[in-house]
C-alpha positions as CSV (number, residue, x, y, z in Angstrom):
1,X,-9.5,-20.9,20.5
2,X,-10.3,-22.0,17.5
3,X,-13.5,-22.1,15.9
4,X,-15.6,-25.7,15.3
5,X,-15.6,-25.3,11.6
6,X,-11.9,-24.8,11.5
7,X,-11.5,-27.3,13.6
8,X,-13.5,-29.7,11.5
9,X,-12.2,-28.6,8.4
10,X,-8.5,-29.3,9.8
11,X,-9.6,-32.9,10.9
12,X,-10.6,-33.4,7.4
13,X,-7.8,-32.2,5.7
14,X,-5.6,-34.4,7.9
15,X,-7.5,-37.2,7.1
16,X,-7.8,-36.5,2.9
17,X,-3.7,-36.2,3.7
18,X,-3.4,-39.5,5.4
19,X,-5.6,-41.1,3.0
20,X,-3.3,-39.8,0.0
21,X,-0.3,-41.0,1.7
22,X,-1.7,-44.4,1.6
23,X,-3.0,-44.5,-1.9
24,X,0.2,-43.2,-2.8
25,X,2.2,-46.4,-0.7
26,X,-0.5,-48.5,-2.4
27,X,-0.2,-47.3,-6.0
28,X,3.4,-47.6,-6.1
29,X,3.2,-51.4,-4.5
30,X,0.0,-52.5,-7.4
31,X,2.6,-51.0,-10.2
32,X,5.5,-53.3,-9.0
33,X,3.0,-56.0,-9.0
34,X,2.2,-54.9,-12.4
35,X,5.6,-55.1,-13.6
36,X,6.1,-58.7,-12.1
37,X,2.8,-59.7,-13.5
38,X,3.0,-58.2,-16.9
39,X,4.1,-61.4,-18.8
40,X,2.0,-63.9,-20.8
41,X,1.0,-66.4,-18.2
42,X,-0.7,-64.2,-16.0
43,X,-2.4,-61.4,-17.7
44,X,-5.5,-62.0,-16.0
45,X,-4.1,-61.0,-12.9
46,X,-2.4,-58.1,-14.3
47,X,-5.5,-57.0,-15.8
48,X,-6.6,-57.0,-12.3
49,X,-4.0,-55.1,-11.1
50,X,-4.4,-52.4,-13.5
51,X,-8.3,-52.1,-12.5
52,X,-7.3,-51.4,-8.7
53,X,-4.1,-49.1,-10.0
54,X,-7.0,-46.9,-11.8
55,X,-9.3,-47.3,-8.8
56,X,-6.3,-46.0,-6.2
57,X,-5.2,-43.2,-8.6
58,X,-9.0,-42.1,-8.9
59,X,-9.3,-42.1,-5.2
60,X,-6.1,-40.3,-4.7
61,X,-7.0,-38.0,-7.2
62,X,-10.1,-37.3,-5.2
63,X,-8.2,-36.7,-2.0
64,X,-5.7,-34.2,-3.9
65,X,-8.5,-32.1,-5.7
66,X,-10.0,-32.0,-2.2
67,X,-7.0,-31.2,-0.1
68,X,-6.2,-28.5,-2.9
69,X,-9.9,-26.8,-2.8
70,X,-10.3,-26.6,0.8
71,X,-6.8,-25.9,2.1
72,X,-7.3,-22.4,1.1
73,X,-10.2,-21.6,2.9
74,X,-9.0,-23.2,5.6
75,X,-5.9,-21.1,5.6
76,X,-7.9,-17.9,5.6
77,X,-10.4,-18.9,8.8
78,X,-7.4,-19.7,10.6
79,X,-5.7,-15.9,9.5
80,X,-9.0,-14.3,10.1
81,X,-9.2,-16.3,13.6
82,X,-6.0,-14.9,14.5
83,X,-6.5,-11.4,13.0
84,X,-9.5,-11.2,15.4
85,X,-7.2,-12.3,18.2
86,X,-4.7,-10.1,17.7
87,X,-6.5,-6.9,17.4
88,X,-8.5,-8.1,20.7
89,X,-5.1,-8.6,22.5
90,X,-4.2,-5.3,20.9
91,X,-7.0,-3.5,22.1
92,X,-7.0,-5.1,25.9
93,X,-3.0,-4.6,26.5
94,X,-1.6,-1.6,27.7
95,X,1.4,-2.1,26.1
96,X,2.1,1.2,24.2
97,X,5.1,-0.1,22.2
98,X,3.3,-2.1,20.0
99,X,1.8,1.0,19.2
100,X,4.3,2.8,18.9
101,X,6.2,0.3,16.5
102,X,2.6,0.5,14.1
103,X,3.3,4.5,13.4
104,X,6.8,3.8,13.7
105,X,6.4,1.4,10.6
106,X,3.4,3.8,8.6
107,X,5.5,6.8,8.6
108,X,8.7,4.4,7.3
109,X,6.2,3.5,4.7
110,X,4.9,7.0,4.4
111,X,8.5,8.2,3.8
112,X,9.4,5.6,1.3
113,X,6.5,6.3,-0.7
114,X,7.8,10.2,-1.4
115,X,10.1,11.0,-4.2
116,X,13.5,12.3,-4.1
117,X,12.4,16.2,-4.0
118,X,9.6,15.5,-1.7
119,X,12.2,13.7,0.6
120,X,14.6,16.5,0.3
121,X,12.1,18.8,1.4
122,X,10.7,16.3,4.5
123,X,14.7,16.6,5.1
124,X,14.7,20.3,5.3
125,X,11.8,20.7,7.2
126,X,13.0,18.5,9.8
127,X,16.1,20.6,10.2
128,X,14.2,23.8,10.4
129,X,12.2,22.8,13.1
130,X,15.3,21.2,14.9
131,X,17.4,24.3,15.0
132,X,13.9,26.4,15.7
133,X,14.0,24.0,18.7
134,X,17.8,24.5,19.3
135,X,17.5,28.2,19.2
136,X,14.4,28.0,21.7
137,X,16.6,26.1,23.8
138,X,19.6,29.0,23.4
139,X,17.2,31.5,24.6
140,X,15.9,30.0,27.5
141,X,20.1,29.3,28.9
142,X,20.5,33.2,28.8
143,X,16.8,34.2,29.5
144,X,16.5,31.8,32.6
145,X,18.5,33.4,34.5
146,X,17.3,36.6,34.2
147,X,13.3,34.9,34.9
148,X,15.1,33.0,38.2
149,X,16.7,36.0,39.7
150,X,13.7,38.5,38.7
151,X,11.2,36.3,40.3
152,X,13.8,35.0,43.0
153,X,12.7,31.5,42.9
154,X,16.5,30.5,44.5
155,X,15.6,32.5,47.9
156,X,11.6,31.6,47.8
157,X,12.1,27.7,46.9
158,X,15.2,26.6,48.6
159,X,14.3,22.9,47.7
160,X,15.2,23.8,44.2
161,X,17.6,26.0,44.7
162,X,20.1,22.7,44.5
163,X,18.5,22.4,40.7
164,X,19.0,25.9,39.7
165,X,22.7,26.0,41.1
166,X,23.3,22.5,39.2
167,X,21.3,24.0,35.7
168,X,24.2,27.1,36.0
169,X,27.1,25.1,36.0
170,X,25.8,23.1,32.6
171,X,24.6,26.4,31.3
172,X,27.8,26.3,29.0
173,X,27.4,22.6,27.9
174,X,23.7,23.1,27.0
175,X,25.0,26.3,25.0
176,X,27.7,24.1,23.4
177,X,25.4,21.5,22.4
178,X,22.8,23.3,21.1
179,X,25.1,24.7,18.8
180,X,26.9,21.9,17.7
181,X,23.5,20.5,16.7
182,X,22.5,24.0,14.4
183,X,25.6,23.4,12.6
184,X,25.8,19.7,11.8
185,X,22.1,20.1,10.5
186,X,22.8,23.0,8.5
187,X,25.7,21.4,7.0
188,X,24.0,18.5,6.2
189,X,20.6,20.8,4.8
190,X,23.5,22.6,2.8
191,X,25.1,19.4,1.4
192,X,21.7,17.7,0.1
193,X,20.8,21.1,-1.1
194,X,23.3,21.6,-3.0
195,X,23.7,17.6,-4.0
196,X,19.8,18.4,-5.7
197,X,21.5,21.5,-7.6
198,X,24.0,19.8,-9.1
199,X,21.9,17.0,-10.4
């Protein structure tokens, strides 16, 4: 899906290439035929020689400063070409991972662009909200019940009564969890923190 011009421009460079290849082959057979011809009895056709040795290496020339001049446009319509590509496939796929990997790799960025302080504090932040989250999740084990028998959703809904009976007997686990989690984050908050004092 390539565009005429780059398509043009790629046939050219090939040719320029295969056209240096060739003076190349051709310079390096004319200075052999130098070097046999180079002694007194035939200087004429060395002279000879020597003409078509400077007319390959101007051509070749030629071809190089050519190849070298256009190869970087021609390396940029072919990015641009499949820039435009990829954010159409981009925008027509419904594949949210790609997506998801994009953020994923800003906020990397994001986060390696802060200093040590401002990464400390990123760090603490995150473990505030985690056991804010942990402690919302400790109320809701000894609140639900209380909210499931006073509204008596067991005897109302006895579809989810199987739920409700299953969410009481991992009531404890949930409890243990949750505060597993508050104390390995505050031990690690009180390890950096106190890494950052002593430095």
């Amino acid at each position: 899906m390539e565009s005429k011009g780059v398509v043009d421009l790629t046939n050219q460079l090939a040719k320029a290439a295969a056209e240096l290849r060739d003076c190349s082959v051709k310079l390096q057979n004319i200075e052999l035929k130098i070097k046999n011809a180079y002694d007194g009895s035939r200087f004429v056709e060395h002279s000879i020689l020597v003409n078509q040795k400077t007319e390959l290496a101007s051509t070749y020339q030629k071809n190089l400063n050519y190849i070298l001049k256009n190869i970087d446009s021609h390396l940029d319509a072919k990015i641009k070409i499949y820039e435009e590509l990829s954010k159409k496939f981009s925008k027509n796929s419904n594949f949210i991972g790609d997506n998801i990997w994009e953020l994923f790799n800003k906020f990397n960025e994001w986060l390696y662009s802060l200093s040590l302080q401002e990464n400390l504090a990123f760090v603490n932040l995150s473990g505030i909200i985690l056991i804010m989250l942990s402690l919302f999740s400790i109320i809701m084990i000894f609140y639900g019940d209380i909210i499931l028998n006073y509204f008596q959703l067991e005897e109302r809904f006895p579809r989810i009564a199987k739920l409700i009976i299953l969410r009481r007997k991992f009531q404890q686990y949930y409890l243990l969890i949750n505060i597993l989690i508050i104390s390995v984050v505050l031990i690690i908050m009180f390890a950096l923190n106190l890494l950052v004092l002593i430095h």
